[in-house]
C-alpha positions as MATLAB code, in Angstrom:
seq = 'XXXXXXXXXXXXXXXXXXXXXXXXXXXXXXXXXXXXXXXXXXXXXXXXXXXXXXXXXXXXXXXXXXXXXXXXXXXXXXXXXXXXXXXXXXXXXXXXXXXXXXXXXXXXXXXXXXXXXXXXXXXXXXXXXXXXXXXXXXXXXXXXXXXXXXXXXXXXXXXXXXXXXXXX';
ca = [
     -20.687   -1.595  -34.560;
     -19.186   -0.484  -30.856;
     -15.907   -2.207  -30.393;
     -14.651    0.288  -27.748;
     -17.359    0.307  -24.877;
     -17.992    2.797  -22.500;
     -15.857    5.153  -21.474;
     -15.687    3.042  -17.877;
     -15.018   -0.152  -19.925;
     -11.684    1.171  -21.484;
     -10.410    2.749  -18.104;
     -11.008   -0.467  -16.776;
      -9.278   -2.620  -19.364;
      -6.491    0.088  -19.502;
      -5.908   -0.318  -15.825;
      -6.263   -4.229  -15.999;
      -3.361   -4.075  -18.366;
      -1.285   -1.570  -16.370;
      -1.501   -3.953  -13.341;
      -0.701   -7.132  -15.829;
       2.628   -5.466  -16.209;
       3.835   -4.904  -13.026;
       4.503   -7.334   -9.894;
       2.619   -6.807   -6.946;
       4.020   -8.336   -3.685;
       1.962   -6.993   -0.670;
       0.692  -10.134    1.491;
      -2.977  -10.207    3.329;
      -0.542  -10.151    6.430;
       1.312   -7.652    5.214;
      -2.165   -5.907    4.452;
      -3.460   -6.439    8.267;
      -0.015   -5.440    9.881;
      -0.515   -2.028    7.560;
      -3.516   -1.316    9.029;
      -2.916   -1.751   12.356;
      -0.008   -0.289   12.261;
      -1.461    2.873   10.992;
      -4.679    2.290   13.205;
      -7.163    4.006   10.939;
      -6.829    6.614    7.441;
      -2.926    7.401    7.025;
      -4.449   10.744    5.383;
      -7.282   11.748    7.332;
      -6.930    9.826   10.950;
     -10.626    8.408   10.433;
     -10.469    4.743   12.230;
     -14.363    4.199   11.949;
     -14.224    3.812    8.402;
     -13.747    0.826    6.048;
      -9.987    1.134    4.397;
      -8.891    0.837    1.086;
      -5.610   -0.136   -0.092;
      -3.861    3.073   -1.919;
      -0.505    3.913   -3.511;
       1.163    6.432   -2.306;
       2.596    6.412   -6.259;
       0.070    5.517   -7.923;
       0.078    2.330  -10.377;
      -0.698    4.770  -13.284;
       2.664    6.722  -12.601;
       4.467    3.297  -11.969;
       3.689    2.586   -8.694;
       2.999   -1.109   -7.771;
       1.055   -2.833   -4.801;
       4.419   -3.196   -2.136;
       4.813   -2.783    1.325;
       6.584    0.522    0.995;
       3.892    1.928   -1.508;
       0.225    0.767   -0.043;
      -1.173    3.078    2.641;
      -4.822    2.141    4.246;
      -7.150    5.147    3.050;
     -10.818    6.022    4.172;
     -12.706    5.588    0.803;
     -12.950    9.427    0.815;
      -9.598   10.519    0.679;
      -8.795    7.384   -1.821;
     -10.911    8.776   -4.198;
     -10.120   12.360   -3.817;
      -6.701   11.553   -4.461;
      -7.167    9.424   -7.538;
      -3.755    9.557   -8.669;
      -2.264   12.631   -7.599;
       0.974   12.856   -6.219;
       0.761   12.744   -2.722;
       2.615   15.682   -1.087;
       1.020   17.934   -3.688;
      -2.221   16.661   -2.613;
      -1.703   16.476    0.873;
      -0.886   20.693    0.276;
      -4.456   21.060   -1.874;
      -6.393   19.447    0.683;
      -4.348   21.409    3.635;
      -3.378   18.281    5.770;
      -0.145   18.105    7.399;
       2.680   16.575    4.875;
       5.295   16.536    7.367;
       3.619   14.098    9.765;
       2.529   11.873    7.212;
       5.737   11.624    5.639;
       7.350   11.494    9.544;
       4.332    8.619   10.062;
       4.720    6.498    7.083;
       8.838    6.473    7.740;
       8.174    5.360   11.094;
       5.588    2.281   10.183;
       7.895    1.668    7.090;
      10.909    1.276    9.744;
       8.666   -0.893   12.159;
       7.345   -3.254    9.921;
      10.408   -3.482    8.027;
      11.740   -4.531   11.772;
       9.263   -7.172   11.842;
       9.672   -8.595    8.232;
      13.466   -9.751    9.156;
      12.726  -10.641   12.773;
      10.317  -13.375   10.431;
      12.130  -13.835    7.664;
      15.427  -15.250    9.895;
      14.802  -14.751   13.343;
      17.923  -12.794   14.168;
      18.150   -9.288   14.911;
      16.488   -7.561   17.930;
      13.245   -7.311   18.685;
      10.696   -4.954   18.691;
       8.711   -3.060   21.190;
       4.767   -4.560   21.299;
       3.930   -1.377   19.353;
       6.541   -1.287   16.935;
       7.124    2.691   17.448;
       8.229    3.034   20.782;
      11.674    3.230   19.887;
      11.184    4.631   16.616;
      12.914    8.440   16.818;
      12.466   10.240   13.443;
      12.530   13.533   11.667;
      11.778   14.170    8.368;
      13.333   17.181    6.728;
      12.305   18.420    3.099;
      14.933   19.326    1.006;
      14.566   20.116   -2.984;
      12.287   17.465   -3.805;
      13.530   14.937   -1.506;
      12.872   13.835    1.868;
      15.092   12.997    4.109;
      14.727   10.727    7.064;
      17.009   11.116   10.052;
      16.794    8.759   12.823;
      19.679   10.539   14.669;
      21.977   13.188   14.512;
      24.603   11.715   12.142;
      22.973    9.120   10.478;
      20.567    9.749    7.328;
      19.019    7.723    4.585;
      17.768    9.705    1.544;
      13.747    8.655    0.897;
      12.247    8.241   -2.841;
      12.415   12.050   -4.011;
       8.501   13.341   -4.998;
       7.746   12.632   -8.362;
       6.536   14.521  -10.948;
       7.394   18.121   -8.126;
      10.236   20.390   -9.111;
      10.240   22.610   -6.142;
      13.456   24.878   -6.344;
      14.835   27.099   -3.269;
      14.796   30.323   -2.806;
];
């Protein structure tokens, strides 16, 4: 008597639990302002794809379906990553970590820009793109990036997980 099911089956119910656990908060606006924001494959550049929604940290190493996780993906480089951690990927595949990591800063700044402008209508407003005046560079130090929007002010992004890179 087969209890268990296919191989398939128990990924599947395994992942149905795994998302059962965790709160997921991204919004189909949230979804379309991703997109267009991004204006095609945050990995790749392909815009005449279909797009997938993908964690950058993936569900299955506790990453949840948020605004600051969820990149769009071509359905190629979704499923090539699977749930690899992204800068270590990025290296495999030889596509440039810096400017995604520079890119997804910027569009996490922007829309984050347009989420209070929404939520309470104060604050200033933001260019018709939403990068305009969006100045950023991304340094990589240890494991952790850090974001630096000028000279003397910078904010420490998540640290890679799952990398233990040391200097040399």
């Amino acid at each position: 008597m087969a209890t268990g099911g296919s191989r398939r089956t128990r990924a599947a119910r395994k992942r149905s639990k795994r998302m059962a656990r965790v709160e997921h908060d991204l919004t189909a606006p949230q979804w379309a302002a991703l997109t267009d924001a991004w204006g095609g494959c945050a990995y790749c550049g392909a815009s005449d794809r279909a797009l997938q929604k993908d964690c950058v940290l993936p569900i299955s190493r506790g990453g949840r379906y948020t605004l600051e996780n969820v990149v769009p993906a071509c359905a190629a480089c979704n499923a090539s990553k699977c749930n690899d951690e992204v800068t270590a990927w990025m290296r495999r595949k030889r596509l440039d970590e810096k400017a995604f990591l520079v890119r997804q800063y910027e569009v996490r700044l922007a829309l984050r820009s347009v989420q209070s402008l929404d939520a309470g209508g104060h604050g200033t407003a933001v260019p018709s793109t939403g990068m305009e005046s969006v100045s950023t560079t991304v340094e990589v130090v240890g494991s952790a990036a850090v974001a630096m929007s000028s000279p003397t002010a910078c904010q420490p992004m998540k640290p890679c997980v799952g990398e233990n890179r040391t200097t040399a």
